[in-house]
C-alpha positions as CSV (number, residue, x, y, z in Angstrom):
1,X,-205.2,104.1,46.9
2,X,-208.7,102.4,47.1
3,X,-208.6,98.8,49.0
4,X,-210.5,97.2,46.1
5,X,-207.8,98.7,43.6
6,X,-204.5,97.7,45.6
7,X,-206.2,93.9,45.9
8,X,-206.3,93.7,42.3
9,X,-202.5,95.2,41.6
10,X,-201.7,92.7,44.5
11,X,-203.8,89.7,42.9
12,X,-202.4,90.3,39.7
13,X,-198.9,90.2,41.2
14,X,-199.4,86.6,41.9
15,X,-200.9,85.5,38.5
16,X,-198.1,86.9,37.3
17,X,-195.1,85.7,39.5
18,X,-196.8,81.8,39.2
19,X,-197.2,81.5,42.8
20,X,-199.3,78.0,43.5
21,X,-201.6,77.5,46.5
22,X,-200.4,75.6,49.4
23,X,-201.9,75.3,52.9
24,X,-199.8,74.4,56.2
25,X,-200.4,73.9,59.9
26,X,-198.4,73.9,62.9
27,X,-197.9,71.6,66.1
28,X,-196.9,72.7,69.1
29,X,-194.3,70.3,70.7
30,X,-192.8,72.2,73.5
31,X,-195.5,74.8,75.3
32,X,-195.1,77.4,77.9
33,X,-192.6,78.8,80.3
34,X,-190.4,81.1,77.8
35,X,-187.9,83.1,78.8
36,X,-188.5,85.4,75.9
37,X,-190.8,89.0,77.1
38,X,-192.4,89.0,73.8
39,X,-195.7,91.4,75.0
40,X,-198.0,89.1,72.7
41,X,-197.3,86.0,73.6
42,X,-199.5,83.3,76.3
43,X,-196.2,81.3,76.3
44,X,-193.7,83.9,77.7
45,X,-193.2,83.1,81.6
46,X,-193.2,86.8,82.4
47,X,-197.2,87.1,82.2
48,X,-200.0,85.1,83.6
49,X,-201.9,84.2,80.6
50,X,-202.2,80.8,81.7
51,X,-201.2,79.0,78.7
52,X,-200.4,75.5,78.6
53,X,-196.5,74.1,80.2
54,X,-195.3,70.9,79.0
55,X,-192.3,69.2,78.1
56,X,-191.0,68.1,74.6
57,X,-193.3,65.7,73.3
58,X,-191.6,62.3,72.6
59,X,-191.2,61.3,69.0
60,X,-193.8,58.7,69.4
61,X,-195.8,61.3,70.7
62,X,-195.1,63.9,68.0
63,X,-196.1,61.3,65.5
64,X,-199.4,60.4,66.9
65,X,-200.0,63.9,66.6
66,X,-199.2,64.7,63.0
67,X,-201.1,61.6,62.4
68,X,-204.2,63.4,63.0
69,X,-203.2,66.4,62.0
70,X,-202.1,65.3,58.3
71,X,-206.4,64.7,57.8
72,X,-206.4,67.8,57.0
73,X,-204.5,67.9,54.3
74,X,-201.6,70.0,54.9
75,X,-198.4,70.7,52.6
76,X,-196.7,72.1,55.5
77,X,-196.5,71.1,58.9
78,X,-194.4,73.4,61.4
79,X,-192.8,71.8,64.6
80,X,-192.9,74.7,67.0
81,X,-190.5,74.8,70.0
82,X,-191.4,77.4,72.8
83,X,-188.2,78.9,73.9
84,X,-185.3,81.2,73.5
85,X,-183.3,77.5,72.2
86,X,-183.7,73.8,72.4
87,X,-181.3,71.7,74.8
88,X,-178.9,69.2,73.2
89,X,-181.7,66.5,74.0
90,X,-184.8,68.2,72.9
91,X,-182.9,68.9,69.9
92,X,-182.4,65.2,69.1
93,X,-185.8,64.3,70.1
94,X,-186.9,66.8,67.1
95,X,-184.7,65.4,65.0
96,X,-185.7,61.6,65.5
97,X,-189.2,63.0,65.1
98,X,-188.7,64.4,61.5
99,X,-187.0,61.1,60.5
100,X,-190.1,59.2,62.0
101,X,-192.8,61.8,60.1
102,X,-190.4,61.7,56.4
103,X,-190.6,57.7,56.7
104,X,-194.0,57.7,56.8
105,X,-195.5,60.6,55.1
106,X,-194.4,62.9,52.2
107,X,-195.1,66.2,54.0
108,X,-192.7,69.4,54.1
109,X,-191.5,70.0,57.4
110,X,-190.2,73.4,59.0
111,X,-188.9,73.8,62.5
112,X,-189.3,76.8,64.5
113,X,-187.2,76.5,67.7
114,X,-185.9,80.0,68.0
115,X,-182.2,80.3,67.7
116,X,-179.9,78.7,65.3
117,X,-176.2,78.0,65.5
118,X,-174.6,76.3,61.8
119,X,-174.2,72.8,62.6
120,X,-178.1,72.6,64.1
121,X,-179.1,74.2,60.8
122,X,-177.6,71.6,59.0
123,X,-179.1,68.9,61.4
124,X,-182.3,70.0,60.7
125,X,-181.9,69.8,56.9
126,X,-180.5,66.5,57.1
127,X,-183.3,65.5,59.2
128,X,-185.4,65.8,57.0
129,X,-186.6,69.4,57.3
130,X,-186.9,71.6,54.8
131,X,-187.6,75.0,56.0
132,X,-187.1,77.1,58.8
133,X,-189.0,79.5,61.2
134,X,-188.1,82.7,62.6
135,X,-190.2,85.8,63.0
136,X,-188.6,89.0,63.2
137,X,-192.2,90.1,64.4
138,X,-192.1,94.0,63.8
139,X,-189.7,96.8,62.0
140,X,-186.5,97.5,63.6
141,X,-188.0,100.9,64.6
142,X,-190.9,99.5,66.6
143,X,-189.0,96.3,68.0
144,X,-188.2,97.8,71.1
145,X,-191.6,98.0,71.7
146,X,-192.3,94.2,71.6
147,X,-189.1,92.0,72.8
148,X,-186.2,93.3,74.9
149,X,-185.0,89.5,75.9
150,X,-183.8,88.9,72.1
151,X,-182.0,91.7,69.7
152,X,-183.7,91.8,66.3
153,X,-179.7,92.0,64.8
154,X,-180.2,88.2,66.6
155,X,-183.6,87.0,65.0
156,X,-181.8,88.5,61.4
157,X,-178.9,86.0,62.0
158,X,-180.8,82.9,62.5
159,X,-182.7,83.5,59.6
160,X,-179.6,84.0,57.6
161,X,-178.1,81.0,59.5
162,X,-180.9,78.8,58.1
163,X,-180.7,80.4,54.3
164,X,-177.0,79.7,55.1
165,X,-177.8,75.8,55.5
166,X,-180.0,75.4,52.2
167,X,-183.3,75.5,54.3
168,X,-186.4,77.9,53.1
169,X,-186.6,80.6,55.1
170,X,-190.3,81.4,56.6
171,X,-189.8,85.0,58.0
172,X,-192.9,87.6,58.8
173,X,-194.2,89.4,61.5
174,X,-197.2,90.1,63.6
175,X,-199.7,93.1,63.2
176,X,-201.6,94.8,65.3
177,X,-199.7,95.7,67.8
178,X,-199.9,99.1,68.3
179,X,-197.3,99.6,65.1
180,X,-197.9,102.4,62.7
181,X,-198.6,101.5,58.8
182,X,-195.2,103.0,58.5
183,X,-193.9,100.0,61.0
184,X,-195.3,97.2,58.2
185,X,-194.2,99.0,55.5
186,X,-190.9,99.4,56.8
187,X,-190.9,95.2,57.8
188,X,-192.1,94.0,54.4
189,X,-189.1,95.8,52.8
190,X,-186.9,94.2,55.7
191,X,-187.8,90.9,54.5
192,X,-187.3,91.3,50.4
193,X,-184.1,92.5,51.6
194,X,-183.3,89.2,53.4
195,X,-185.2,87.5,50.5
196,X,-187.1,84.5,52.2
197,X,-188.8,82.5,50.6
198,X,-192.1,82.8,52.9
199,X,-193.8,85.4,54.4
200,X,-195.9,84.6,57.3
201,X,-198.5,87.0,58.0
202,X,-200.4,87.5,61.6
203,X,-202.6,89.6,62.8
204,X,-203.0,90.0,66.7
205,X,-205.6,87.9,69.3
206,X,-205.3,89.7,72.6
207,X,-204.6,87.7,75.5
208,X,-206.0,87.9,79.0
209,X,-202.9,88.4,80.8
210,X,-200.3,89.6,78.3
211,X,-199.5,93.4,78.0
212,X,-201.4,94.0,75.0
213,X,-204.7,92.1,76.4
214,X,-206.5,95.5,75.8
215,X,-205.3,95.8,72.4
216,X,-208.1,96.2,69.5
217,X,-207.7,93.5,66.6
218,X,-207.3,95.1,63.4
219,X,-210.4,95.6,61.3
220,X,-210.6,93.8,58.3
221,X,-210.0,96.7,55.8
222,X,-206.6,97.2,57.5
223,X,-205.6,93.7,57.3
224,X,-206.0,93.2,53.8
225,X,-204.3,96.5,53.0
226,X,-201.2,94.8,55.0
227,X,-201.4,91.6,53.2
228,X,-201.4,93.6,50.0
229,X,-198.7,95.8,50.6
230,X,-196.7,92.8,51.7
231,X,-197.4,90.8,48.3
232,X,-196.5,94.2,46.6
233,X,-193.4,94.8,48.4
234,X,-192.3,90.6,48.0
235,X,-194.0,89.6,44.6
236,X,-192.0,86.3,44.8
237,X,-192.2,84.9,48.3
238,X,-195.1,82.7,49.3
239,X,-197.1,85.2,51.4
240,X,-199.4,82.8,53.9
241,X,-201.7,83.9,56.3
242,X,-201.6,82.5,60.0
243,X,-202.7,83.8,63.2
244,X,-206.1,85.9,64.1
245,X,-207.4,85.6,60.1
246,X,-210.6,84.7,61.3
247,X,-210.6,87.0,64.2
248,X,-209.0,89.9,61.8
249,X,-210.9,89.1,59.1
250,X,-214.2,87.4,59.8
251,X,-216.4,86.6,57.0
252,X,-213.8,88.0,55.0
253,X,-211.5,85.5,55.9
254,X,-211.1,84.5,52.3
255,X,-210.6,87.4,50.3
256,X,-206.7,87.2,51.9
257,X,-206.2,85.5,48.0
258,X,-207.6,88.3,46.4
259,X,-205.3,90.6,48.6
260,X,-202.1,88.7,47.3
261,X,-201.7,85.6,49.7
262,X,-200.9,82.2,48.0
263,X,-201.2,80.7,51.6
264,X,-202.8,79.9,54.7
265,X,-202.8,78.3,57.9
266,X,-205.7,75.8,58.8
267,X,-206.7,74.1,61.7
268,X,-204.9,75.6,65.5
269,X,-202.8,77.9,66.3
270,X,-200.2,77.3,69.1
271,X,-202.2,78.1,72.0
272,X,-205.7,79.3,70.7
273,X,-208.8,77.4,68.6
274,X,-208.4,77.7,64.8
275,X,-210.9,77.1,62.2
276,X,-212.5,74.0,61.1
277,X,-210.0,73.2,57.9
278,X,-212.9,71.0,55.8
279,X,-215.0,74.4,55.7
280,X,-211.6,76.7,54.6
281,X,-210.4,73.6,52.3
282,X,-214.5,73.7,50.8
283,X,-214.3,78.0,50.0
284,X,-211.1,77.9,48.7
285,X,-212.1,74.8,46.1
286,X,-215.7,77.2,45.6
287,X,-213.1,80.3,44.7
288,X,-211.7,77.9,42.6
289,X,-207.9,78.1,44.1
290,X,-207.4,74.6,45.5
């Protein structure tokens, strides 16, 4: 089918499945020195992309942080954890910080801090939090290809941990990778079958040092085709759009609304630049959609 014509059927699903705009932005509280393989990623310890290592940020810390980061006028803020799991005390650190952010500002918070056992699901929720995290980053088929340190049976069961809880789920994938259209085809299905409630869509920025630092970033043609099919295959799930939009995209970095997204990321991503969100925030009021 024609790009133009799938964006339309995709548009139109969302006019028609009431789907409001909301924007949402991540801090990074916990950097560097995964265990995980993931071929992508400048945190994983088994590269040399040179990312940033620290420790988990102290509450105090945390909330200077979303401070500044709540100027720009998110409705989500993620708390992103590098790791395969938090210890007990980083745990309760994360905790104490979404009791600090809820007394102070009216912001949804989600937590991505890789696996979940029930009774830290329910933590979370009574924290304070209302959604949770978890990419299963690629179709079963093409997994194998992108994490051996973490069975995707394993990413499936914390997201069903967190639906389990009464958190949101925010489950997607990353593209670009070498997968086959096939491969995203196959993931969007995955997730309407585990019916989350947000789709988180990224598109790849190679990094010096990871396996996949020669990898080309998808042209813009193919990335809205994705973010189409994925509205098409979900028509009820947020559908937001995160990493490498404006290195995917580039001056095209807004029709991602006309493709079917009702979201997107502004301002950094975990361990790269973002855009400037006052210049996002102005084209998407000029479009007429915030």
């Amino acid at each position: 089918m024609p790009l133009l014509d799938l964006m339309a059927l995709a548009r139109l699903t969302v006019s028609s499945s009431n789907l409001t705009c909301f924007t949402c932005g991540i801090l990074n509280v916990k950097s560097g020195a995964c265990p995980e393989d993931c071929v992508f990623c400048a945190q994983s310890a088994h590269y040399g992309a040179n990312a940033p290592v620290y420790a988990f940020l102290r509450p105090d810390e945390i909330l200077s942080r979303v401070e500044a980061k709540l100027q720009d006028h998110h409705d989500y803020l993620g708390l992103v954890a590098g790791g395969r799991t938090l210890t007990e005390h980083d745990f309760d650190q994360l905790c104490q910080s979404a009791y600090l952010i809820r007394s102070r500002f009216d912001i949804r918070l989600c937590a991505s801090i890789g696996s979940l056992h029930p009774e830290r699901a329910r933590a979370l929720k009574q924290a304070g939090f209302t959604s949770c995290h978890h990419n299963l980053e690629s179709a079963r088929e093409y997994y194998k290809h992108i994490c051996t340190t973490r069975q995707y049976e394993q990413r499936i069961e914390t997201v069903k941990t967190a639906q389990a809880a009464g958190l949101r789920t925010c489950c997607g994938g990353l593209f670009g990778l070498g997968e086959s259209f096939e491969h995203r085809c196959a993931l969007a299905l995955q997730v309407r079958e585990l019916n989350v409630d947000s789709i988180p869509v990224n598109f790849l920025i190679p990094i010096k040092g990871t396996p996949l630092e020669k990898q080309h970033i998808l042209p813009p043609e193919e990335a809205l085709r994705t973010i189409a099919v994925f509205r098409l295959c979900n028509p009820y799930a947020d559908l937001v759009i995160c990493g490498g939009r404006l290195e995917a995209l580039k001056s095209f970095k807004n029709m991602i609304f006309s493709a079917g997204a009702n979201g997107v990321m502004l301002g950094d991503y975990l361990t790269r630049q973002g855009g400037l969100p006052g210049e996002d925030l102005q084209e998407m009021s000029t479009l007429g959609i915030r």
